[in-house]
N, C-alpha and C positions, 0 to 999 in steps of 0.2 A: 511441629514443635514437640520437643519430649516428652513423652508423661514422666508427670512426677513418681519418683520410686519413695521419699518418704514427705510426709506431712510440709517439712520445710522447706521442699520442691514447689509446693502450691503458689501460685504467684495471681495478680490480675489480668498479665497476659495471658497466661495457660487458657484460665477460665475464660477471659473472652474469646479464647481463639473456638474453644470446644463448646460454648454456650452459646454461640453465635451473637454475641452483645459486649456492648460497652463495659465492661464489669472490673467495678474497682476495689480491690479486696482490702477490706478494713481490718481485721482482728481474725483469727482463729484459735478455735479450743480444740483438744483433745476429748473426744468420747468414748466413756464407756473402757476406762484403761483396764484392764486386766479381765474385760469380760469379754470378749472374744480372740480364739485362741490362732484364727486366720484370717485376719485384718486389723489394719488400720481406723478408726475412725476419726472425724474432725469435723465439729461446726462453726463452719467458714461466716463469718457476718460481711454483707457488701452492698455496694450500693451500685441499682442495675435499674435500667426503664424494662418494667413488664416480668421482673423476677423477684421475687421473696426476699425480703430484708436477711434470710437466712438457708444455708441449704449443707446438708452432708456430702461430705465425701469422703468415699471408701476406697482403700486403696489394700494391696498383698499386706501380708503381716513379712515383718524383716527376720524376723526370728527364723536363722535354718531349716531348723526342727520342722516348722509348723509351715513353712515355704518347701519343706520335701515332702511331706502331707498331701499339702493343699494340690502340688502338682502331679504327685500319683493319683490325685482325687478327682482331678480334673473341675476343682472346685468352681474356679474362676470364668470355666468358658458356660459352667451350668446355672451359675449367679445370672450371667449376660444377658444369655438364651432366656431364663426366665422372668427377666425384667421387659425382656424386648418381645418372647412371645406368647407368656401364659401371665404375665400379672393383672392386664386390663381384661381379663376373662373369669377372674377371682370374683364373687359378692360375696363370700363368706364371714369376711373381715377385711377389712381397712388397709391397703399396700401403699406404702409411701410414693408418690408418684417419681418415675424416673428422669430425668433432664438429660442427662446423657450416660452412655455407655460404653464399653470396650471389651472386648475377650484378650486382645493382645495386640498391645500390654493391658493386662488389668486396670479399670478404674472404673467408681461407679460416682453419678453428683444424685443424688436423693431428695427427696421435699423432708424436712426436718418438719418427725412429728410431734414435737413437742408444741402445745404445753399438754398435750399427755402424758404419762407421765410412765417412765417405763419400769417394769417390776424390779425385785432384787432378789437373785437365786441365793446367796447366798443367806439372806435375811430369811426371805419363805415367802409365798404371796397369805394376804389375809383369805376367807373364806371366800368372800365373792370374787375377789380373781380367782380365785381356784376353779371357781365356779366359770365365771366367762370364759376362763380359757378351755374349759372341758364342753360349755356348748359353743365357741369357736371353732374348736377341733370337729365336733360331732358335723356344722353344718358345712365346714372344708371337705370332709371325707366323705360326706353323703352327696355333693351337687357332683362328685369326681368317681365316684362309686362304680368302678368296673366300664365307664362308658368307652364308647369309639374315641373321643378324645384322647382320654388319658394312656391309653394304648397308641397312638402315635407320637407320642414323646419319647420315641425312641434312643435320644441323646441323652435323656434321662435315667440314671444306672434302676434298675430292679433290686430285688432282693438276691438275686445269683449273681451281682457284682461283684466281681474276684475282689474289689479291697472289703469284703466284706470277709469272703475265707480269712481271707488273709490276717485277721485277726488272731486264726491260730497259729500260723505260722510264727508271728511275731511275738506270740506270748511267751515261748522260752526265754527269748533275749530278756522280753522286760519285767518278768514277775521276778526274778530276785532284787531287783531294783524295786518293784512294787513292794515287795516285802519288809525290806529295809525300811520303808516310810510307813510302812500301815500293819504290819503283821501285828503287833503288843496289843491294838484296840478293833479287833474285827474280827467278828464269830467264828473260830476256829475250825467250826463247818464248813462253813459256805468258803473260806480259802480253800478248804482241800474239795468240795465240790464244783470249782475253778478250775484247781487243777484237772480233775474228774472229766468235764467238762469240754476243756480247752481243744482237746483233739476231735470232739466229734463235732461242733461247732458246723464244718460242714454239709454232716447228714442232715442237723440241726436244720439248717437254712431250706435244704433240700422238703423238708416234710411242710412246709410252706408255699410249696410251688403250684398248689391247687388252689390257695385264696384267692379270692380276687385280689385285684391292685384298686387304689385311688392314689390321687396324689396326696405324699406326707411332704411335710416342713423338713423334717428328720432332724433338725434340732431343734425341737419344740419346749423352750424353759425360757423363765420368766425374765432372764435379760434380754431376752430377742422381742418381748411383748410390751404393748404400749398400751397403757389404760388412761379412757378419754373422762374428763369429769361426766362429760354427759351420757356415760354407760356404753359408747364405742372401744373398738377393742382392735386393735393395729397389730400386724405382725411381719416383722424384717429379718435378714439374713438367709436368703433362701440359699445358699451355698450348696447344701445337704439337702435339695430340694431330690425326692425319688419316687419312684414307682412302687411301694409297698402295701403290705396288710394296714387295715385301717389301725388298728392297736398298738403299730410303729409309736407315732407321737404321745399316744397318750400312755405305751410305757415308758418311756424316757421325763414327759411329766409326771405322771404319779408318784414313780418309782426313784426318779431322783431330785424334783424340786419341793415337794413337801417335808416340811421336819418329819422327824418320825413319829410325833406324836400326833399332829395334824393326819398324819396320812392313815395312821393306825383310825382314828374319829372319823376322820372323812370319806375314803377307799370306798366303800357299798357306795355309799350315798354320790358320791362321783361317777363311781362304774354304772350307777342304773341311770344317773342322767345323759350320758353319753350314750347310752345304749337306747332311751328313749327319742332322743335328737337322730339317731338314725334311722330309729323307725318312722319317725317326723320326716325324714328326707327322701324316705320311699326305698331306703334298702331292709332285703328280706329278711326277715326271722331267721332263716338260716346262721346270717353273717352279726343283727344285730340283737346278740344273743350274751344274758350276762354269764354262763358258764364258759363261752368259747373267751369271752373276754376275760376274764379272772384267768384263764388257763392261759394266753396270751402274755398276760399281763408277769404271771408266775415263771413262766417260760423267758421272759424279754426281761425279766431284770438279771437273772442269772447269764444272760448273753452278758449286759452292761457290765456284769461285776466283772466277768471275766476280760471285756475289752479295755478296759479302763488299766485292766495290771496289763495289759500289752500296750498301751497307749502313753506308760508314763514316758515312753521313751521320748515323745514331742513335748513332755512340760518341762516348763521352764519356773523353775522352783525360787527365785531372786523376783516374780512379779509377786508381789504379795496382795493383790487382789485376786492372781490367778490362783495362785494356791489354796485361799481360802475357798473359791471359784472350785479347786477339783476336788479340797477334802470333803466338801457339801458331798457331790456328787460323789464317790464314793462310798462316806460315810451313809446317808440315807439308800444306795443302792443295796447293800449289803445290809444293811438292816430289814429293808424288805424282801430282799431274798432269804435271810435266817425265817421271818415272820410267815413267810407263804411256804416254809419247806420247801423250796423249790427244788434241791435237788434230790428229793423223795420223787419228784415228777418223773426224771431220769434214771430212777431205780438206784442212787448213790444212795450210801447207807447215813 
């Protein structure tokens, strides 16, 4: 039977052909519109002996842009791979359970976790998700901590994953276009320290290559995360699932899902509890150390600023949840990059 390529493809037959069950499809919603920028979502309601009154399905995003992405990313077959071989090996937090799967064609059915309730990036998380998601992160990065495990996920890209150079390759094309939309409101420094930047990005990665690795989410922000009344804490969209420095995820949260004034109040107090949840987990003083991490941290958002002016080239500026979705994300990137002098780290003036 075909897989469905968009939402309106889903039918009762698909699903019972691939769910192995009688399954009669009632109603479906779209979820999550303009908050993810490589897929589809949908909460299917259906009536099935021995399945859930409700279940996700994920399917490619239709958008070009973000389908030439997602395939140089090899987004789809790493999604698969980690549902089918490292999600039941997670306790660090909550993984929606899988029902079925595909690498090709893509498509994922999910256990829908609601009624948790899932954050909003562009709103901001309140203090205590900032809080759960920094010792979620901390006890993910510490059970994966350099072991024999996560060293055989070899399908899973590292930090010398060419589309990671490749960020500077791409920044010519897209930073006048970047410009065009953000130059008037964004520290005058930190664009020319972008540009500054952009070429070495490389070496950049290079000087990285002695960390250990754990596994990261690699897109670790608050529309991917699901907060449970009873203090459980959920975390979907393993796409950008890799092999990195433990500080990967938690500069992409710090650095671009807290407002700026949140993060300005909160940053120490964040940083020392993820750095104590490490040392909780049993990784060395070496690694869970608050100056490597602020250095990290100061070092990762000036990547971000920079990726993101090579990156507009995949937005699609007519979703207007996405857009608010990426002025967040740049706008608090770049503010934290002005605030840390980052590119004083780099020796830019």
């Amino acid at each position: 039977m075909t897989t469905p390529i968009s939402m309106s493809d889903v039918s009762s037959e698909w699903l019972s052909a691939v769910l192995g069950s009688d399954v009669t499809l009632l109603r479906s919603e779209p979820v999550g519109a303009g908050v993810g920028f490589l897929g589809q979502l949908s909460r299917v309601h259906i009536s099935a002996a021995h399945l859930p009154e409700t279940l996700i399905v994920k399917l490619p995003t239709t958008d070009p842009g973000g389908l030439m992405m997602g395939e140089m990313m090899g987004v789809w077959e790493r999604e698969h791979r980690f549902y089918t071989e490292v999600a039941s090996r997670i306790t660090a937090m909550r993984i929606p359970q899988c029902f079925y799967s595909s690498a090709n064609p893509y498509v994922l059915i999910l256990e829908d976790m609601s009624p948790a309730q899932s954050g909003d990036q562009v709103l901001g998380p309140t203090a205590q998700q900032a809080r759960d998601a920094v010792d979620a992160a901390a006890r993910l990065h510490s059970s994966w901590f350099n072991t024999p495990e996560v060293h055989e996920l070899t399908w899973m890209p590292d930090i010398s994953d060419p589309m990671t150079a490749m960020v500077g390759e791409m920044f010519a094309v897209g930073w006048p276009i970047f410009l065009e939309r953000y130059e008037s409101t964004l520290p005058p420094r930190v664009l020319r320290w972008c540009e500054e930047f952009a070429p070495r990005i490389t070496q950049w990665i290079g000087s990285y290559s002695a960390w250990p690795v754990t596994l990261c989410h690699g897109d670790y922000r608050l529309d991917n995360m699901f907060f449970g009344a009873d203090g459980t804490f959920g975390l979907i969209d393993w796409q950008m699932a890799m092999r990195a420095p433990s500080t990967t995820d938690l500069v992409y949260f710090i650095g671009t899902n807290l407002p700026t004034d949140m993060r300005r109040e909160m940053q120490d107090e964040l940083i020392q509890r993820y750095v104590d949840g490490l040392v909780e987990g049993g990784v060395p003083s070496e690694w869970a150390n608050v100056d490597k991490i602020v250095r990290g941290l100061t070092e990762g958002v000036l990547f971000y600023c920079t990726s993101f002016g090579a990156s507009i080239l995949t937005f699609d500026p007519a979703n207007e949840r996405g857009a608010a979705l990426m002025d967040s994300l740049v706008r608090r990137a770049f503010s934290a990059a002005d605030d840390l002098s980052a590119g004083h780290v780099f020796g830019f003036a």
